[in-house]
N, C-alpha and C positions, 0 to 999 in steps of 0.2 A: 550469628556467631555467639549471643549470649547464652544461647539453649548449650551448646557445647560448653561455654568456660561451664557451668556450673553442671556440668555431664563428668568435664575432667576433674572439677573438684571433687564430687564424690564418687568416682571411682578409683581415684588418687585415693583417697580417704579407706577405703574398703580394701586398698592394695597394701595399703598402710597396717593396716587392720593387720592383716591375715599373715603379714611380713617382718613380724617383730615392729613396726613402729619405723619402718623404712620403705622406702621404695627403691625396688631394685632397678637400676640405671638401665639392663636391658627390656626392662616392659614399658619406658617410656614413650616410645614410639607407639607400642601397642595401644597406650591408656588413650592416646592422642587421637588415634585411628579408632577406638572405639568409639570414644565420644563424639566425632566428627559421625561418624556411622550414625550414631543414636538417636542426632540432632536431622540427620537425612530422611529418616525413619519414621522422625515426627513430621515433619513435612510433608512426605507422601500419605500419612494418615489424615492428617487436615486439612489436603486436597480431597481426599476419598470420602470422608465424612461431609465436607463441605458439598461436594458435584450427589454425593448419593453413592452406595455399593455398584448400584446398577445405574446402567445411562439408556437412552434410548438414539439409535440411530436409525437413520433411512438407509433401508438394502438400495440393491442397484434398481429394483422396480418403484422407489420414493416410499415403499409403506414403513412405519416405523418397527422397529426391532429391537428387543429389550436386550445389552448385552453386560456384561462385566466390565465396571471400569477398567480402563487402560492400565492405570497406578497399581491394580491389585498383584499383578504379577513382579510388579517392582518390589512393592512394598514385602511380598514374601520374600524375596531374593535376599533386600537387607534387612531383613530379621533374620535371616542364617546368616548374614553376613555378622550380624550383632551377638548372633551366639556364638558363634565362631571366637570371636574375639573374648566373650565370658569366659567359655573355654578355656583360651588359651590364660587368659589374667587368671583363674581356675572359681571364677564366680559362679557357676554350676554346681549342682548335686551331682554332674556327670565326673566330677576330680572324687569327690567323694564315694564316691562308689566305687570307684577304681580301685582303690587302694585298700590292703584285704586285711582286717580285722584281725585285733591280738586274740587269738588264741590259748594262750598259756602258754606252758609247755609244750603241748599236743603241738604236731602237726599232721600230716595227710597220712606218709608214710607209717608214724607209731601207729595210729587211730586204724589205719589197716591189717595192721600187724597184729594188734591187741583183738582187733573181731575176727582174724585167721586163728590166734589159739585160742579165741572162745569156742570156735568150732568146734577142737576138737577135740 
């Protein structure tokens, strides 16, 4: 649980950030569950690190068989589970991109409009 409190403190910190210097009372839960996520995350990495990427097992005839740790499929799942929640707190370049550039004056419409009487 220590890996979490200081998961929630800086992501509180960075909500803080990006929020005037507040945290908004509904991403609470979110900040919680993300941290709680983050700290699960790290877990399933230093079990995978620790055992090795790959394990070897005996098929059903006893010879041994190299396969994929068990954890790796976990550990993908909450890393979209951890992006998910960046996401949503909008700690991604994916908030960023979203959102469509000042353009001036100009919009789609004019800029259309102005290269139909350039035509003609």
């Amino acid at each position: 649980m220590a890996k979490a409190a200081t998961y929630l403190k800086d992501i509180r910190a960075q909500v803080k950030a990006d929020h005037g210097g507040k945290v908004p009372d509904h991403l609470n839960l979110t900040i919680r569950n993300y941290a709680n996520a983050l700290e699960v995350r790290d877990k399933y990495r230093e079990e995978i690190l620790k055992d090795g990427v790959t394990i070897f097992e005996n098929n059903t005839s006893g010879f041994p068989i190299r396969k994929q740790h068990p954890l790796c499929g976990l550990l993908y799942q909450q890393e979209m589970l951890c992006l998910s929640y960046a996401k949503a707190l909008g700690g991604t370049a994916a908030k960023a991109a979203a959102k469509p550039e000042d353009k001036g004056d100009k919009d789609a419409t004019n800029a259309l409009n102005e290269f139909i009487d350039g035509m003609r």
